[in-house]
VOGU-3710 file (C-alpha; in Angstrom, 3 decimals, decimal comma):
1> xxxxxxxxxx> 0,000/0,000/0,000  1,322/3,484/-0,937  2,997/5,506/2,064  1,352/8,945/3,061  2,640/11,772/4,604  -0,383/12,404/6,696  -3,386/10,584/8,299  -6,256/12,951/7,214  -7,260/10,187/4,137  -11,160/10,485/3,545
11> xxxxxxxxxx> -12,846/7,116/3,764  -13,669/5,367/0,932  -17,087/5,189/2,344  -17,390/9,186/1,527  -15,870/9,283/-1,794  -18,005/6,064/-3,065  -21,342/6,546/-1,172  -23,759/4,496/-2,305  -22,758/0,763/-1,549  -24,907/-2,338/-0,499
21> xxxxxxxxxx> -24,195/-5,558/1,220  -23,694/-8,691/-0,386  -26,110/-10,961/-1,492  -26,791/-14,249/0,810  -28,031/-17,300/-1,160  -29,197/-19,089/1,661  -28,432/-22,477/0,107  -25,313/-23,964/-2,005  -27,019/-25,553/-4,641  -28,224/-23,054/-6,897
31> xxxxxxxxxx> -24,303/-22,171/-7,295  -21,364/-24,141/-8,389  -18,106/-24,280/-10,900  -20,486/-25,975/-14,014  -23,116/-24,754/-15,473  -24,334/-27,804/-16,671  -24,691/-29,568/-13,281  -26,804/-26,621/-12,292  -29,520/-27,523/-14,973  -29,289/-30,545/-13,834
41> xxxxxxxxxx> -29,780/-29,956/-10,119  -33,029/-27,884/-10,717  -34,231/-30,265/-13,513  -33,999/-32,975/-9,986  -35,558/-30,153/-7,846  -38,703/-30,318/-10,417  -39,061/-33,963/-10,751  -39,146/-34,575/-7,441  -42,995/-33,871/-5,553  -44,193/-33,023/-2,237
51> xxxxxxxxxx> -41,787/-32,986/0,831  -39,169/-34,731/-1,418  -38,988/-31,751/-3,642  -38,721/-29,485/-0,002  -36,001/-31,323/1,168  -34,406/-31,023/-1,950  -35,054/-27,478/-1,918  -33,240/-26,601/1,517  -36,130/-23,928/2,823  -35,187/-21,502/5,359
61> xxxxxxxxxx> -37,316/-18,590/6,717  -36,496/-16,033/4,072  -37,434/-18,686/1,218  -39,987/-21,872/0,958  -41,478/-23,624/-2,005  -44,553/-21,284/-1,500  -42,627/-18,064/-1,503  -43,820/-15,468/-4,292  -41,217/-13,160/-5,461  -40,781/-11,030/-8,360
71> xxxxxxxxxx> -38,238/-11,611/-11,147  -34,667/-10,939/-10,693  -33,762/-7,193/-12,869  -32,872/-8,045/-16,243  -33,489/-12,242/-15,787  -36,343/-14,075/-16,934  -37,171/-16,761/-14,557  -40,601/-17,823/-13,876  -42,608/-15,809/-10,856  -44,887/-18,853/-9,965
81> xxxxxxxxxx> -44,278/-20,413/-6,521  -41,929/-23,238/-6,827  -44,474/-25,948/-5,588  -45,750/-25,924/-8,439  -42,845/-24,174/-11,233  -41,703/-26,251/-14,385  -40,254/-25,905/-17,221  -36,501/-25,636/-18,350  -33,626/-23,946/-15,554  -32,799/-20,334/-16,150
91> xxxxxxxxxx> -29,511/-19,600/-18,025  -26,884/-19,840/-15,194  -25,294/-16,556/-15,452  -21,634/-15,633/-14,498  -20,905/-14,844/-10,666  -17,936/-13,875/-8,791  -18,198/-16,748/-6,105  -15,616/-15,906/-3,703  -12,403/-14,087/-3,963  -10,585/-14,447/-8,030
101> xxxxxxxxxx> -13,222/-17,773/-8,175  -15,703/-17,299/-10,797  -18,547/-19,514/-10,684  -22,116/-19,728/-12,102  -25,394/-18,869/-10,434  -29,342/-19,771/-11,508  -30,590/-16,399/-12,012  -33,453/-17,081/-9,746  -34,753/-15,100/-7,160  -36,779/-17,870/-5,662
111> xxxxxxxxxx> -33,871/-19,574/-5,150  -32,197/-16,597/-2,984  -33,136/-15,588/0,208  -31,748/-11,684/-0,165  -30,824/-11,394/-3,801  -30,041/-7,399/-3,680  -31,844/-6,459/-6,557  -30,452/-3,349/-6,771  -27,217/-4,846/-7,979  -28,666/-6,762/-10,573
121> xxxxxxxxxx> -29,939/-3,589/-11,644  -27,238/-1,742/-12,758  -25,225/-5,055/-13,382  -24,007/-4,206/-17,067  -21,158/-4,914/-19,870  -20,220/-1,492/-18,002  -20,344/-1,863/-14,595  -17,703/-2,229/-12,354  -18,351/-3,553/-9,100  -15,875/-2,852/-6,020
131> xxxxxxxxxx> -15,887/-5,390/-3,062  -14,679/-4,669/-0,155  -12,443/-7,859/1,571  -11,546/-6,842/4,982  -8,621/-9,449/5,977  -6,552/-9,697/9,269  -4,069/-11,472/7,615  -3,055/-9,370/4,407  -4,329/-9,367/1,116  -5,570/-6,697/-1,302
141> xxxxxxxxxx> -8,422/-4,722/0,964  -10,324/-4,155/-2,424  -11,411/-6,055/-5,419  -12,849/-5,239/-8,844  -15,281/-7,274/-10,739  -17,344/-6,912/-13,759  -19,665/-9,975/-12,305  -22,354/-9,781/-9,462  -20,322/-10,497/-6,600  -21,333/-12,682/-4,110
151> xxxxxxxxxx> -18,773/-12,770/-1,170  -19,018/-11,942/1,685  -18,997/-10,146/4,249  -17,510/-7,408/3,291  -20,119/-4,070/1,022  -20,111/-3,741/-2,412  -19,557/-0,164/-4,387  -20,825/-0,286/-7,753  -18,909/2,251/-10,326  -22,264/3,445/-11,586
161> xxxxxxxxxx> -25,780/3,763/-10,211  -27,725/3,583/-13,168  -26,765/1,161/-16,245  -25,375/1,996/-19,577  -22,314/3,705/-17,197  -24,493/6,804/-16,584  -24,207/8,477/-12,777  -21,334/7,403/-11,341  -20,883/6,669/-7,253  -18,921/9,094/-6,911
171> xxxxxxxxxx> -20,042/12,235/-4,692  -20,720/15,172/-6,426  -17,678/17,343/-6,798  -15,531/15,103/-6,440  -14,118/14,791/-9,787  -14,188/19,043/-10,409  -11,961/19,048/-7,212  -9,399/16,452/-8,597  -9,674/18,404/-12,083  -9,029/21,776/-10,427
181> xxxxxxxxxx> -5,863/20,421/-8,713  -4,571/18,389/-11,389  -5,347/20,559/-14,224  -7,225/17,820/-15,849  -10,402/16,160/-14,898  -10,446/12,759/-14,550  -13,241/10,026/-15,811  -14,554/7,759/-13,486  -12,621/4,676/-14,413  -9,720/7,110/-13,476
191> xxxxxxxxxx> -10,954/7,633/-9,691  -11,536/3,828/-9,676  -8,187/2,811/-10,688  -6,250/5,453/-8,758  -8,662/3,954/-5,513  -7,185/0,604/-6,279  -3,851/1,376/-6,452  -3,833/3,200/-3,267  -6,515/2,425/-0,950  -5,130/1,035/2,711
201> xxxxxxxxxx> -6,155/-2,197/4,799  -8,527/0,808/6,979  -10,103/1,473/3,028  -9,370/5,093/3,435  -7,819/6,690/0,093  -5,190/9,182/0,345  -5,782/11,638/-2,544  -3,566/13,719/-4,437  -2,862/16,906/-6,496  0,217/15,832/-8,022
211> xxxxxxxxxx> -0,643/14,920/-11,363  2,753/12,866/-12,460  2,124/11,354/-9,305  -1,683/10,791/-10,175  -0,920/9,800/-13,548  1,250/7,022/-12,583  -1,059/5,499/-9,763  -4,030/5,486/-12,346  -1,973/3,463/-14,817  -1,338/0,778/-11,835
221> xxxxxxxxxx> -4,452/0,960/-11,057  -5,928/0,152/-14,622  -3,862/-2,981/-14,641  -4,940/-3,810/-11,007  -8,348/-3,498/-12,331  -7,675/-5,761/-16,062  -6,398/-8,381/-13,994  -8,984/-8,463/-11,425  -11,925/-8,011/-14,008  -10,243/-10,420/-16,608
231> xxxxxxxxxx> -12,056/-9,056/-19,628  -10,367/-8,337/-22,887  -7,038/-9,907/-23,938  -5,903/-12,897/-21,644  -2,967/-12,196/-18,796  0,303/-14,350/-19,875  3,803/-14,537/-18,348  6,874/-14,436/-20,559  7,750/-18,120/-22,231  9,727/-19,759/-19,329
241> xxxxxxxxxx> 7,452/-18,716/-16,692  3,888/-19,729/-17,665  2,657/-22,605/-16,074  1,989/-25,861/-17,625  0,510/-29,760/-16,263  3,738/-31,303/-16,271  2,133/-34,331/-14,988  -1,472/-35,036/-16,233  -3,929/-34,190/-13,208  -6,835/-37,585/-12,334
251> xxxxxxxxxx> -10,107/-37,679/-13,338  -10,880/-36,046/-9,848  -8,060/-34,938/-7,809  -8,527/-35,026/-4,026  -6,073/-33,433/-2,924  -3,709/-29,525/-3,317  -0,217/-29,107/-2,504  2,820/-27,057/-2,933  6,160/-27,997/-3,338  8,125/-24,706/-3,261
261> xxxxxxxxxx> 11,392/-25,495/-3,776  10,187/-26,916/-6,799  8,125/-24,377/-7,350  5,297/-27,135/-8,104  1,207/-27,283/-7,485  0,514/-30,782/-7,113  -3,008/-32,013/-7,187  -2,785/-35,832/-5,950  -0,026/-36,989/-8,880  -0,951/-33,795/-10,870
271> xxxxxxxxxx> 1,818/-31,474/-11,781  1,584/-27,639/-12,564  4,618/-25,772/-12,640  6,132/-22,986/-12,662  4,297/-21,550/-10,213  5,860/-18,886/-8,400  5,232/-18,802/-4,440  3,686/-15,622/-4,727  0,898/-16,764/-6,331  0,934/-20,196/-3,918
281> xxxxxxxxxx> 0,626/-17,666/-0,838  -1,641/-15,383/-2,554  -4,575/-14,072/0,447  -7,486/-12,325/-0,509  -10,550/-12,161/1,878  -8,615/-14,142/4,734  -8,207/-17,375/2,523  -5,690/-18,325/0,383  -6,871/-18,270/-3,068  -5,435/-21,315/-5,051
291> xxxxxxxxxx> -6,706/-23,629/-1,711  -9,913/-22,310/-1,655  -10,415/-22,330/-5,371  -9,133/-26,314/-5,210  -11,410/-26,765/-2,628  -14,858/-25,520/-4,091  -14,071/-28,021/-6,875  -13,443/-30,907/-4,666  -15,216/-31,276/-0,992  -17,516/-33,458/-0,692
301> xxxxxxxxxx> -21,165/-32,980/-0,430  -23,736/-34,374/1,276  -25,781/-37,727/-0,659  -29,091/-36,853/-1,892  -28,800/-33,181/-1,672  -28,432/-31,262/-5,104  -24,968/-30,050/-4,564  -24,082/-33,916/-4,622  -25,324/-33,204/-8,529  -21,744/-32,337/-9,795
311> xxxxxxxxxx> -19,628/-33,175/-12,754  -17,792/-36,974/-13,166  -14,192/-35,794/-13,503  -12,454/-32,782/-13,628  -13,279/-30,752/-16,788  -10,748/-29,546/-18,489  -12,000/-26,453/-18,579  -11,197/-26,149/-14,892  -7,762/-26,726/-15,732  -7,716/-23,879/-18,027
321> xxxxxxxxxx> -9,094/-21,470/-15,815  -6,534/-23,006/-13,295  -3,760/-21,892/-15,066  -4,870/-18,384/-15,968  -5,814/-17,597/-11,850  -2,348/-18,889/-11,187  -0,993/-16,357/-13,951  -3,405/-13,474/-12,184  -2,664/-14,533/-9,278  1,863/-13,845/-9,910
331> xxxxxxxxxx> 1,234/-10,435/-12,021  -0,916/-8,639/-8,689  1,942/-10,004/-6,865  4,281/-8,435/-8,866  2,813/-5,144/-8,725  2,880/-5,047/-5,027  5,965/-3,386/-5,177  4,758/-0,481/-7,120  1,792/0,077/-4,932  4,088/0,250/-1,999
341> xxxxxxxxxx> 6,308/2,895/-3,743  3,507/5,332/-4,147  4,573/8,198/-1,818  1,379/10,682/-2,049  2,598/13,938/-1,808  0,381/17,058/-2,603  -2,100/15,542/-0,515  -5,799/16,286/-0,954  -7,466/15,690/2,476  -10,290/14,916/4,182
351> xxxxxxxxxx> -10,323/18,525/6,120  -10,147/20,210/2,298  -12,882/17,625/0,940  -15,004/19,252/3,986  -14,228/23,006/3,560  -15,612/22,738/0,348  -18,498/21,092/0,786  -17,810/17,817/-0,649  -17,699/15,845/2,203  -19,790/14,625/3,573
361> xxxxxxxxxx> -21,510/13,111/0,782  -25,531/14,084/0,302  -27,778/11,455/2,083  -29,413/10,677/-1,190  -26,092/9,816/-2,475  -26,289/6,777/-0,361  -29,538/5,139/-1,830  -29,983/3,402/-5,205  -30,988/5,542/-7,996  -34,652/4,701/-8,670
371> xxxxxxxxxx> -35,759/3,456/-12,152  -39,002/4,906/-12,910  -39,487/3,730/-16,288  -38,162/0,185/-15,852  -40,623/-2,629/-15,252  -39,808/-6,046/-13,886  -42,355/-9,094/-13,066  -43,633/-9,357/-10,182  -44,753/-12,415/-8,481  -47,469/-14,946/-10,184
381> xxxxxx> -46,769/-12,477/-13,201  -47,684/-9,382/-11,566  -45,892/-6,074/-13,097  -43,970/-3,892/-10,844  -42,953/-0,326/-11,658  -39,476/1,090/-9,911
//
């Protein structure tokens, strides 16, 4: 994290107001690693009748088979209560499942005890969606998605409040104050990458009026934020260092290991190498990230429940994705470094944020931007307007 030359940082909180807690699925089924085993779990969930079909269903409080909810924004599941839904699953669409793990989720709000609809509202091609992952034990304090995040516990800061990358969370006068002191006002991609590059463990963001200085975080910020989104052209290490199965991994490996004098993942007889320790001891959210991606592959669920509905082997695909978190995972490492070499100077504080009247934020700068001209389905078809 950059070094400061004074504690008067404002808080994240103030600069990106509007932010709203994670959804909670209440149940594991309805996510998982393949989308195909996820049709496959609800086409089971259908078939089955009476209190098999509950059981299968895992009710809690917030959701039952007779729960009527509306549809998720932008989805188009059904809106009749599950005892009696059919017809095919909805699309599993693209999640961010826990920390650099991207998974897939039914789009379902019956299937979700607190969904957050307001995130699926302004979840677009541009959106980007900050998550906060408070950590005793090290580990970037922030990361960027273009997916509906779903960890936990830490709040969520959309870029935008409204789709099509119109309103951004950013509170009002912010950016004129940057562009005053830096002769040049920046976009809000630019305030989002300069927030990752700098932001501390405490997620306040020391500002500054420097603009060489601001230039350069921005730039290590916009490569903070292609790595973490993993859009566009794939990350890859020079020849030499990429990583590669040296050893073919089983049909379902059991096990994770590291070798690091070898410099060697080893998953049962499974060999991946090079892979730098960096990336082995990678934290992000208070877990390591290679273990816990392993290990949402692999544990073991419970017979007769619908996460027990899971692929045969190990899809190759897994590999592949394998490979590129592990190259992620050593190129954040790598810019580490730089992020600590940031020495703000030309601060832009907290104290001068509040003599102008930017801080604190308006209270309606805290709320979701209503949608009055967007209608969504309501329960048993109903039509709601927002």
């Amino acid at each position: 994290m950059p070094s400061v030359t004074h504690d008067d940082a404002p808080p994240l909180a103030d600069l990106m107001p509007w932010s709203v807690a994670p959804p909670r699925l209440g149940r594991g089924w309805p996510a998982g690693p393949d989308a195909a085993s996820l049709k496959a779990r609800w086409d089971a969930l259908l078939k089955a009748d009476g209190p098999d079909r509950e059981a299968l269903f895992e009710p809690t409080r917030s959701r039952t088979l007779h729960s009527a909810v509306g549809q998720l924004p932008g989805q188009s599941s059904g809106t009749e209560r599950l005892l009696r839904a059919s017809g095919p699953c909805p699309e599993p669409v693209r999640v961010l499942y826990a920390p650099f793990d991207e998974q897939w989720l039914i789009p379902d709000h019956r299937l979700i005890d607190t969904a957050r609809p307001e995130l699926w509202r302004v979840a677009d091609e541009h959106q980007v969606f900050m998550v906060e992952t408070p950590s005793e034990t090290g580990g970037p304090p922030l990361l960027a998605t273009s997916r509906l995040p779903l960890l936990r516990p830490g709040r969520i800061r959309p870029l935008y409040r409204r789709p099509g990358s119109t309103e951004p969370n950013l509170t009002p006068g912010l950016a004129d104050h940057l562009g005053a002191r830096l002769g040049h006002a920046p976009t809000p991609p630019d305030v989002l990458a300069w927030i990752m590059a700098t932001a501390r463990p405490d997620l306040t963001v020391p500002l500054t009026g420097d603009p060489e200085l601001w230039s350069r975080g921005v730039e290590l910020g916009r490569r903070l934020l292609w790595l973490m989104r993993r859009v566009g052209d794939r990350p890859k290490l020079p020849g030499g260092r990429r990583p590669y199965v040296r050893a073919p991994l089983p049909s379902r490996p059991l096990t994770v290991d590291y070798d690091r004098d070898e410099e060697t993942l080893l998953l049962d007889e499974g060999r991946i190498s090079p892979v730098p320790p960096e990336a082995w001891d990678f934290e992000a959210g208070g877990v390591r990230v290679l273990e816990h991606w392993f290990t949402a592959r692999t544990a073991q669920a419970e017979r007769g429940t619908l996460s027990a509905i899971r692929p045969a082997g190990w899809p190759q695909t897994w590999t592949s994705e394998l490979l590129e978190l592990i190259t992620v995972l050593t190129l954040l490492a790598e810019l580490r470094p730089q992020q600590q070499e940031l020495t703000v100077t030309s601060p832009i504080t907290a104290t001068e944020l509040h003599k102008t009247g930017i801080l604190p934020p308006p209270e309606t700068t805290h709320r979701p931007a209503s949608v009055l001209d967007h209608h969504e389905e309501g329960p048993e078809g109903q039509f709601a307007l927002l």
